[in-house]
N, CA, C and O atoms as a Tinker XYZ file with bonds, in Angstrom:
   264  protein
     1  N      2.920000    6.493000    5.764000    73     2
     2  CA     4.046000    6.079000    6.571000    64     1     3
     3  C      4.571000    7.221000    7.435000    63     2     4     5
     4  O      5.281000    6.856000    8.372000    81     3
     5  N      4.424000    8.133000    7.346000    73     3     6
     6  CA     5.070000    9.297000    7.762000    64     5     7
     7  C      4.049000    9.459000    9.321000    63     6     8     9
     8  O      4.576000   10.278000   10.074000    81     7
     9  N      2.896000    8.918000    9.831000    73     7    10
    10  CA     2.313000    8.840000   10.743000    64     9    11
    11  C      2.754000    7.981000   11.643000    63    10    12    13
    12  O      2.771000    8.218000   12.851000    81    11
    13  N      3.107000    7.011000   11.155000    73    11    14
    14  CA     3.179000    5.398000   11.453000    64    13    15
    15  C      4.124000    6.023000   12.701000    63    14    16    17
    16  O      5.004000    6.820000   12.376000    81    15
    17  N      3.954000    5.669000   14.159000    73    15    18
    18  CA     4.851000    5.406000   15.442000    64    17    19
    19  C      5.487000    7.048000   15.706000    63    18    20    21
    20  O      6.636000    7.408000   15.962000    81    19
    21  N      4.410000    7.723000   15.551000    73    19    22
    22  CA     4.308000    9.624000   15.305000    64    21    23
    23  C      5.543000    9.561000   15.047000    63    22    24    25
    24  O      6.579000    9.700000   15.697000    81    23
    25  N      5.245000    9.303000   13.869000    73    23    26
    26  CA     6.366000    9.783000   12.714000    64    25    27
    27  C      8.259000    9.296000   12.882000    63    26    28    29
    28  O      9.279000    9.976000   12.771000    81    27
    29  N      8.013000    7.694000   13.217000    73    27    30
    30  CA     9.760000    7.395000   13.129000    64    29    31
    31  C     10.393000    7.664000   12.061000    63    30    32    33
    32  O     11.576000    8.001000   12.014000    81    31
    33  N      9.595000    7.523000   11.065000    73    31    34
    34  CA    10.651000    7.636000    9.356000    64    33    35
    35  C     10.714000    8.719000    9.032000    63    34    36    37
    36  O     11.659000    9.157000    8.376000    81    35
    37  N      9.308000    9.698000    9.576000    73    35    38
    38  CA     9.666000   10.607000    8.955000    64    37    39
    39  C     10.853000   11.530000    8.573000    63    38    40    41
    40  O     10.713000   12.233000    7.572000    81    39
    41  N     12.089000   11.596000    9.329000    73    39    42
    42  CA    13.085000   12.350000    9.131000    64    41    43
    43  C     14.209000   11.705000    8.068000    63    42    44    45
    44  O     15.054000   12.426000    7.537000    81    43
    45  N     14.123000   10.275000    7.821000    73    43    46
    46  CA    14.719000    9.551000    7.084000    64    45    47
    47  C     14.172000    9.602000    5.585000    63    46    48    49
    48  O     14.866000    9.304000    4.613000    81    47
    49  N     12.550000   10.108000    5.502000    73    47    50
    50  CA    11.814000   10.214000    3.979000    64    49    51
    51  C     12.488000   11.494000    3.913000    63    50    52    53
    52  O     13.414000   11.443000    3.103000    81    51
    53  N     12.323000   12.966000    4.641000    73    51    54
    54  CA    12.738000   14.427000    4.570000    64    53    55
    55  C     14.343000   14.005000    3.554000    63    54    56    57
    56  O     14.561000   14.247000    2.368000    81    55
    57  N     15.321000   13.250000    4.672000    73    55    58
    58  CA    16.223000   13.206000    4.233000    64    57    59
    59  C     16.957000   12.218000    2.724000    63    58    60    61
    60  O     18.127000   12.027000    2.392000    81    59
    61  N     15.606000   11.761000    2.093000    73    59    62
    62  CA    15.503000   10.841000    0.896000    64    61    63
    63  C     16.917000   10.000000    1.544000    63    62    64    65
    64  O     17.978000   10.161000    0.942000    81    63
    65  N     16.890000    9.182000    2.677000    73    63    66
    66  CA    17.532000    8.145000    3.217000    64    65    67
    67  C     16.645000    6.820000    3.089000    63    66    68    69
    68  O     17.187000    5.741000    2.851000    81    67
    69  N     15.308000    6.935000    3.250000    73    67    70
    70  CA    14.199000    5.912000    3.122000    64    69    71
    71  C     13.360000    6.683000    2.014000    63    70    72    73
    72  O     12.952000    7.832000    2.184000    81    71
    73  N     13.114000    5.833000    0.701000    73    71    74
    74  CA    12.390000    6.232000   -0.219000    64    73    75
    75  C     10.634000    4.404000   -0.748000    63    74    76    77
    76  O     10.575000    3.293000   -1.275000    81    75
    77  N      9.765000    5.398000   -0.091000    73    75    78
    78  CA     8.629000    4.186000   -0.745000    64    77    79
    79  C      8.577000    4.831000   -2.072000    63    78    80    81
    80  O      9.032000    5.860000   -2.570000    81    79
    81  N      7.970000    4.001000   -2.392000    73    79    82
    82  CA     7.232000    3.145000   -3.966000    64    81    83
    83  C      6.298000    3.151000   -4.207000    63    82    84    85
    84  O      6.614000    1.977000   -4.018000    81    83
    85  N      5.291000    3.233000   -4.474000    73    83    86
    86  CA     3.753000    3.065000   -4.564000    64    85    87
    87  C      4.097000    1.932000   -6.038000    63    86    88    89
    88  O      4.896000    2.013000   -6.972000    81    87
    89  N      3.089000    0.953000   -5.665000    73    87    90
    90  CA     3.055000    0.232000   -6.718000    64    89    91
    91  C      1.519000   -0.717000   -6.556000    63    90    92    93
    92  O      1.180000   -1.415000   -5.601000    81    91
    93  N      0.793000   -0.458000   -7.811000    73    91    94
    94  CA    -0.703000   -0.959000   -7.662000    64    93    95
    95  C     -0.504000   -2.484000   -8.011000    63    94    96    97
    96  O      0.422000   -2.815000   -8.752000    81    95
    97  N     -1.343000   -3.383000   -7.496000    73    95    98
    98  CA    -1.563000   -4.639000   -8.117000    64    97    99
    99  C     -2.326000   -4.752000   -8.291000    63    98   100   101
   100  O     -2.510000   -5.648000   -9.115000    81    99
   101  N     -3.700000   -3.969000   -7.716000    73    99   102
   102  CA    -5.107000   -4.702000   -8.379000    64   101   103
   103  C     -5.849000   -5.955000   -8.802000    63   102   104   105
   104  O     -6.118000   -6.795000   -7.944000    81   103
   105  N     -6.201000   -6.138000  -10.076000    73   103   106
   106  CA    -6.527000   -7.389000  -10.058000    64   105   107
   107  C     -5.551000   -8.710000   -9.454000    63   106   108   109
   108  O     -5.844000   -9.564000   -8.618000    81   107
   109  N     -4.149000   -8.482000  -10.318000    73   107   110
   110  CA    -3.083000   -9.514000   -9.641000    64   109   111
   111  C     -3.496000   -9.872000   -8.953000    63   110   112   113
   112  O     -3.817000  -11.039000   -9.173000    81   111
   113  N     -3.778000   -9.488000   -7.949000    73   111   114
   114  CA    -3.481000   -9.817000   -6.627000    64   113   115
   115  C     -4.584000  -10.167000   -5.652000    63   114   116   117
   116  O     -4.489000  -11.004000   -4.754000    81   115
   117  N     -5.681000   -9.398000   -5.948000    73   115   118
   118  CA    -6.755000   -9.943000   -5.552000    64   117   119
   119  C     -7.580000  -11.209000   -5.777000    63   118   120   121
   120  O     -7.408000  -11.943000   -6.750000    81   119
   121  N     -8.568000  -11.438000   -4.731000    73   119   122
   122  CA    -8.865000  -12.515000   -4.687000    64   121   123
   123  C    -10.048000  -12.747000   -5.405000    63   122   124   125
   124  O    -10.861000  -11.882000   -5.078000    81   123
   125  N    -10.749000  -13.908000   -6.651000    73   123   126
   126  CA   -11.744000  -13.992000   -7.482000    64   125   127
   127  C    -12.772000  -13.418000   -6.116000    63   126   128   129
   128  O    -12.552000  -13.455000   -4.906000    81   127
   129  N    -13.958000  -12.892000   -6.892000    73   127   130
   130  CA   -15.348000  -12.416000   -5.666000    64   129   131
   131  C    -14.933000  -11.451000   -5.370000    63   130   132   133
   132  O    -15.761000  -11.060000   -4.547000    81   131
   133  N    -13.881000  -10.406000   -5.475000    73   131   134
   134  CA   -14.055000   -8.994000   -4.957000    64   133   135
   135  C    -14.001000   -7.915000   -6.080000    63   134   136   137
   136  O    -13.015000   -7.775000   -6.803000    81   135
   137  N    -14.982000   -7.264000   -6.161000    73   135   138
   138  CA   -15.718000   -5.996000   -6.816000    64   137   139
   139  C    -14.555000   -5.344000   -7.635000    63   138   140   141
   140  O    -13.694000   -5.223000   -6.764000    81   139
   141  N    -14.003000   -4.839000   -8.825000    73   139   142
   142  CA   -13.083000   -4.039000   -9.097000    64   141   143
   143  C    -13.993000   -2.883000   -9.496000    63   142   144   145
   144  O    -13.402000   -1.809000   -9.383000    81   143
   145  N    -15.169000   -2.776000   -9.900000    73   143   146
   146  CA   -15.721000   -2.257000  -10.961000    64   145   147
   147  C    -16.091000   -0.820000  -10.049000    63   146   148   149
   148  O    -16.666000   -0.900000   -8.963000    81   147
   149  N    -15.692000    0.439000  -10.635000    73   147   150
   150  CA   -15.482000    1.573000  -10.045000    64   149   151
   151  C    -17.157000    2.155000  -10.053000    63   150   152   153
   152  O    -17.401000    3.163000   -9.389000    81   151
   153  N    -17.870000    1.721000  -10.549000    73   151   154
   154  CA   -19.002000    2.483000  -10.512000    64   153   155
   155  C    -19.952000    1.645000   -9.576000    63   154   156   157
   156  O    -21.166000    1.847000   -9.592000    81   155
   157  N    -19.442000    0.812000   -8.858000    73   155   158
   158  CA   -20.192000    0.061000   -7.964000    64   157   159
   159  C    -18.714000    0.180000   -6.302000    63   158   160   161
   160  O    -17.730000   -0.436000   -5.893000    81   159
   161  N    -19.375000    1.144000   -6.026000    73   159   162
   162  CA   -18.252000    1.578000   -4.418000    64   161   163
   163  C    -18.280000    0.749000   -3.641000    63   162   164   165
   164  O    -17.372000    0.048000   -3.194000    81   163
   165  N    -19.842000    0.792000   -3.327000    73   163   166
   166  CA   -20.081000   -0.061000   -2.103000    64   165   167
   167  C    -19.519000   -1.713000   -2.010000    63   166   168   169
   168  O    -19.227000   -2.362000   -1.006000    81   167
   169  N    -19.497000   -2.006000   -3.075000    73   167   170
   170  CA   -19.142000   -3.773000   -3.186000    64   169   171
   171  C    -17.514000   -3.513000   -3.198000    63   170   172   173
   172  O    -16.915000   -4.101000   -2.298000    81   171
   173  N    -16.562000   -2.564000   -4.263000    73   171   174
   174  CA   -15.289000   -2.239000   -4.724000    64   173   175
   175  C    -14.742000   -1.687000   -3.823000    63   174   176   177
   176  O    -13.511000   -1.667000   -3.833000    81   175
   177  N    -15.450000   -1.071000   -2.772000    73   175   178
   178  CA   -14.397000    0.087000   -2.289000    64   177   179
   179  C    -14.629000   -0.225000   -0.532000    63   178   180   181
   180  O    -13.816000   -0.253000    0.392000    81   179
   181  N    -16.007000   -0.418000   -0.572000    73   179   182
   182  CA   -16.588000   -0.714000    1.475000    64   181   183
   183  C    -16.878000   -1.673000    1.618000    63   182   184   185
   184  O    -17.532000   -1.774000    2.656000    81   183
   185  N    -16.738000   -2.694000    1.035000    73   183   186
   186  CA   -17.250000   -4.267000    1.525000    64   185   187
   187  C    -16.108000   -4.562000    2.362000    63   186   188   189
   188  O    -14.973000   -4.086000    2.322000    81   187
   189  N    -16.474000   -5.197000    2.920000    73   187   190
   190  CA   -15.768000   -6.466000    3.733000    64   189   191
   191  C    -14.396000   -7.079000    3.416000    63   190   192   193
   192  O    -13.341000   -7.142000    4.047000    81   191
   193  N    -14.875000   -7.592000    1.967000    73   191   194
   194  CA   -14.432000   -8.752000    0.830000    64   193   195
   195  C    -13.177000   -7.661000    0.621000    63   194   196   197
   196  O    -12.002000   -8.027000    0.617000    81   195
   197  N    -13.600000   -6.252000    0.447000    73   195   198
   198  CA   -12.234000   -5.162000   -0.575000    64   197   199
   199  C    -11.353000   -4.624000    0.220000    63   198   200   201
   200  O    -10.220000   -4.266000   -0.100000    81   199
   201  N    -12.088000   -4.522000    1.771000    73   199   202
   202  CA   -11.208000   -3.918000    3.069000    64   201   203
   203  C    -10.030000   -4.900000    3.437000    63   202   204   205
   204  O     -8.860000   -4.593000    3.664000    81   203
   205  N    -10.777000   -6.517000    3.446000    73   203   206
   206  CA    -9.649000   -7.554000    3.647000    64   205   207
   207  C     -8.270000   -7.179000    2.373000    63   206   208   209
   208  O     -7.058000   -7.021000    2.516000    81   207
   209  N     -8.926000   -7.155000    1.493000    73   207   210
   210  CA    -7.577000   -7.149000    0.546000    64   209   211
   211  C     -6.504000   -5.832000    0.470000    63   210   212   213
   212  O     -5.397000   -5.941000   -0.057000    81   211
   213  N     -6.802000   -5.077000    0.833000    73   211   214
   214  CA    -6.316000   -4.044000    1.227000    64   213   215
   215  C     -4.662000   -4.421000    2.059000    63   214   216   217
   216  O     -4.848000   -5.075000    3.085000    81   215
   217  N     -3.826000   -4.252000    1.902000    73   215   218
   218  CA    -2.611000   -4.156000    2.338000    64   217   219
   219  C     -1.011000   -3.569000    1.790000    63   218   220   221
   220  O     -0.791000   -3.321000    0.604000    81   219
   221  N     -0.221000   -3.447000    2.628000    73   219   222
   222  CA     0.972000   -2.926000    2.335000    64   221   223
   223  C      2.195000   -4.375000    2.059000    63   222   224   225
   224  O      1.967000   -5.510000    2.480000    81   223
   225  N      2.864000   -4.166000    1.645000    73   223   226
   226  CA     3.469000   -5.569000    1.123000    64   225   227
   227  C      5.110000   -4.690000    0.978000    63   226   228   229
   228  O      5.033000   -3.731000    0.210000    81   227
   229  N      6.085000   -4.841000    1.412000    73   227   230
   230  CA     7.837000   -4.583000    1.637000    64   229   231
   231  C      7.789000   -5.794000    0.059000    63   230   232   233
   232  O      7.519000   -6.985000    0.210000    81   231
   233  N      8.065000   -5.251000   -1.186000    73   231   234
   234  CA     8.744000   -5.893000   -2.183000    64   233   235
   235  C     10.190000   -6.127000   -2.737000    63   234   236   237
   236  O     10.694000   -6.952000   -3.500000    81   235
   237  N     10.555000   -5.251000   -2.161000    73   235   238
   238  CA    12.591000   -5.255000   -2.409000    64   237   239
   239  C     12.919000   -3.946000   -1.226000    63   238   240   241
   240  O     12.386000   -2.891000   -0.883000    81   239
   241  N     14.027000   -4.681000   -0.901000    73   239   242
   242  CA    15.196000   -3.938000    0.035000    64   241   243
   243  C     16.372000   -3.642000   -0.806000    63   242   244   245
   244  O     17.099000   -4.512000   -1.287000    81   243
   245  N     16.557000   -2.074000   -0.996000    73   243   246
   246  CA    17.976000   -1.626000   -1.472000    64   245   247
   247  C     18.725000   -1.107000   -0.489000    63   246   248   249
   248  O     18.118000   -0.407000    0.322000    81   247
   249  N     20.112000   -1.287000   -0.308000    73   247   250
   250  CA    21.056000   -0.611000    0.701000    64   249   251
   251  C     21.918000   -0.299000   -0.092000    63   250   252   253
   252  O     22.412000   -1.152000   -0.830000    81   251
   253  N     22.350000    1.164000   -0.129000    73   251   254
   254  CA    23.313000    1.843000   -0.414000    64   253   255
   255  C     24.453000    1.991000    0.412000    63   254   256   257
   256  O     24.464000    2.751000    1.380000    81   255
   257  N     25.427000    1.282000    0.059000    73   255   258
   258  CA    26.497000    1.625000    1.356000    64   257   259
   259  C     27.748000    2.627000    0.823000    63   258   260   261
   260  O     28.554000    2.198000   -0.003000    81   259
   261  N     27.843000    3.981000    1.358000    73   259   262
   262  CA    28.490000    5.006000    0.968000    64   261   263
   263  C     30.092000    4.284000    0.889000    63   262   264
   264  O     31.058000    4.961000    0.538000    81   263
């Protein structure tokens, strides 16, 4: 995120005003037919099928109002 639109947030992450989350879903979330299995890359990690699932997802909005 800190790239994203050369760097709009960035001064808002510096200033822990905007804080992400990292949060995995993995299987959850994926769709039956795509590869999890780590010792097979090419199907898990560079297919097609694993690139589609790939995304960022906004799960909760907190506002702190001073």
């Amino acid at each position: 995120m800190m790239a994203y639109r050369d760097g709009v947030f960035a001064s808002y992450v510096k200033d822990k005003q905007l804080i992400f989350q990292d949060i995995s879903f993995g299987e959850d979330r994926a769709r039956d037919g795509v590869s999890d299995k780590l010792e097979d890359e090419r199907l898990s990690i560079y297919s097609v099928e694993a690139a589609v699932e790939r995304r960022a997802e906004i799960i909760k909005v907190v506002v702190d109002k001073p």
